[in-house]
N, C-alpha and C positions, 0 to 999 in steps of 0.2 A: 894783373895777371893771376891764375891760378892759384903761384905759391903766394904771395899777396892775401890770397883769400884764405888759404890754409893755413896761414899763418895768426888769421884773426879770427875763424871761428872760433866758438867757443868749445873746449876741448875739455873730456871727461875721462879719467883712470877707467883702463878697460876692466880693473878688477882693485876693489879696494874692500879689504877686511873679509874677505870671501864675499863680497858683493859683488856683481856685475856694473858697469858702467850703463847707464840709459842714455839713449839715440836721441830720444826727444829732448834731450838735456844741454847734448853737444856730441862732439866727434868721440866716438869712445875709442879710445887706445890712441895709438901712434899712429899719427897722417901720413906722413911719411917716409916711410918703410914698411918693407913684408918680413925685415928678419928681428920686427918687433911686433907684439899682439896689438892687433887694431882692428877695428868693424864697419863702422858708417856712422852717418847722421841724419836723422829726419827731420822734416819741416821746418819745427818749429825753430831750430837754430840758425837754419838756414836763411827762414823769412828775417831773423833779427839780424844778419849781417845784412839783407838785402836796403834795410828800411837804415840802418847806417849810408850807404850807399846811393839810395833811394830815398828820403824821408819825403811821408805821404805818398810817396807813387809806387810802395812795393805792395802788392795783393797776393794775399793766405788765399790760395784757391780750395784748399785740403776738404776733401768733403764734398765738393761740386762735381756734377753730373758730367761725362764727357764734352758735354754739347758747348758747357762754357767754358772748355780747355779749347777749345776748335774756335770758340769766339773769340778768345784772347789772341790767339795763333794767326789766324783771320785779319784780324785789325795791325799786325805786325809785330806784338808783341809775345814773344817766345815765353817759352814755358819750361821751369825744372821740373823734372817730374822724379817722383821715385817708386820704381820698378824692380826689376830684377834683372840678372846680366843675362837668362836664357830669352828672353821678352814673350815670353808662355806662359800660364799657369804653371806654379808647380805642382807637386803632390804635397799633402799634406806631411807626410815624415821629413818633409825639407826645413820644415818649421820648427823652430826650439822658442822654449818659453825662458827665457831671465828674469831671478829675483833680482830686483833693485832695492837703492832705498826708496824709491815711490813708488814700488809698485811691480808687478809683474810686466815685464812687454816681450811678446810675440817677433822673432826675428830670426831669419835666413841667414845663410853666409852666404847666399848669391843674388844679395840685395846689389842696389844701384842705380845711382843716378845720373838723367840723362837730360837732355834741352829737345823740347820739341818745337820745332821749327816749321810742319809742314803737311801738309796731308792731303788723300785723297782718297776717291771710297774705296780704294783696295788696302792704301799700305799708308803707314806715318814714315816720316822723316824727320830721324834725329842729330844731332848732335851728342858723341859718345866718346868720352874722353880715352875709354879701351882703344880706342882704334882710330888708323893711320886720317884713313879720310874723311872732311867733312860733315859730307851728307849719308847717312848711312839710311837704306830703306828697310822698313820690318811689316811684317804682313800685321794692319790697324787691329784686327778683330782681336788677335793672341797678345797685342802691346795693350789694349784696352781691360783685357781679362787679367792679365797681369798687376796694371797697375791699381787696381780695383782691390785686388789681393794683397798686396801691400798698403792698403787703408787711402788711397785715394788721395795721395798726398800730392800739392805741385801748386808752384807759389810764382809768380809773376809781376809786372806791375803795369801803371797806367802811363800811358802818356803824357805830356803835357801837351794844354790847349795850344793851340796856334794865333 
């Protein structure tokens, strides 16, 4: 289950020595509360609980063009993807840059991640842990601009043969 998963990703001090904690690293801050400092995680931690979970059948999509997030989707297998919670473009002043220790990274407070499960040529269908139901529909065009803007990040995996 979820807390399951929260409980094993790998997890980074949201601020340590006046440094910022890095997303690509692990979860920065507290997972589990808002009345402690906490932010999100990107891909690459992600795909490494996936591949615990999954060894050989989890897939780093991060970087690939829509058309093979719709093929993964397609063949039945779902997709994390990371977005943002308005599923729009934002503007640009939404964005802050943090020094890490590796490095500067580019990051929103109204990042987020969601499961895409579905689609068609008006709208996606995700899976959205904010909210009560399900299937949640979001117009494709402004989920696709989004997640593009958040560096194209969504990680998946293969089936096995039959």
């Amino acid at each position: 289950d979820k807390m399951t998963l929260a409980n094993e990703i790998k997890k980074v001090d949201f601020i340590d020595d006046g440094v910022r904690g890095n997303p690509n690293e692990g979860f920065v801050g507290n997972i589990y509360t808002f009345s402690e400092s906490g932010y999100a995680v990107y891909h690459g931690p992600l795909f490494q609980l996936a591949e615990k979970y999954l060894p050989n059948k989890a897939v780093d999509l991060t970087g690939k063009n829509i058309e093979e997030i719709y093929k993964s989707v397609k063949a039945g297998q779902p997709v994390v993807m990371i977005t943002n919670a308005t599923f729009v473009p934002l503007d640009e002043d939404e964005f802050t840059t943090w020094e890490t220790n590796s490095g500067d990274v580019s990051i929103t407070y109204n990042e987020h991640c969601v499961v895409l499960i579905g689609y068609d040529q008006e709208s996606v269908y995700i899976r959205d842990p904010l909210e009560d139901s399900l299937d949640v529909k979001v117009p494709r065009e402004t989920f696709e601009q989004a997640w593009v803007q958040m560096g194209s990040q969504a990680i998946s995996y293969v089936k096995s043969a039959k």
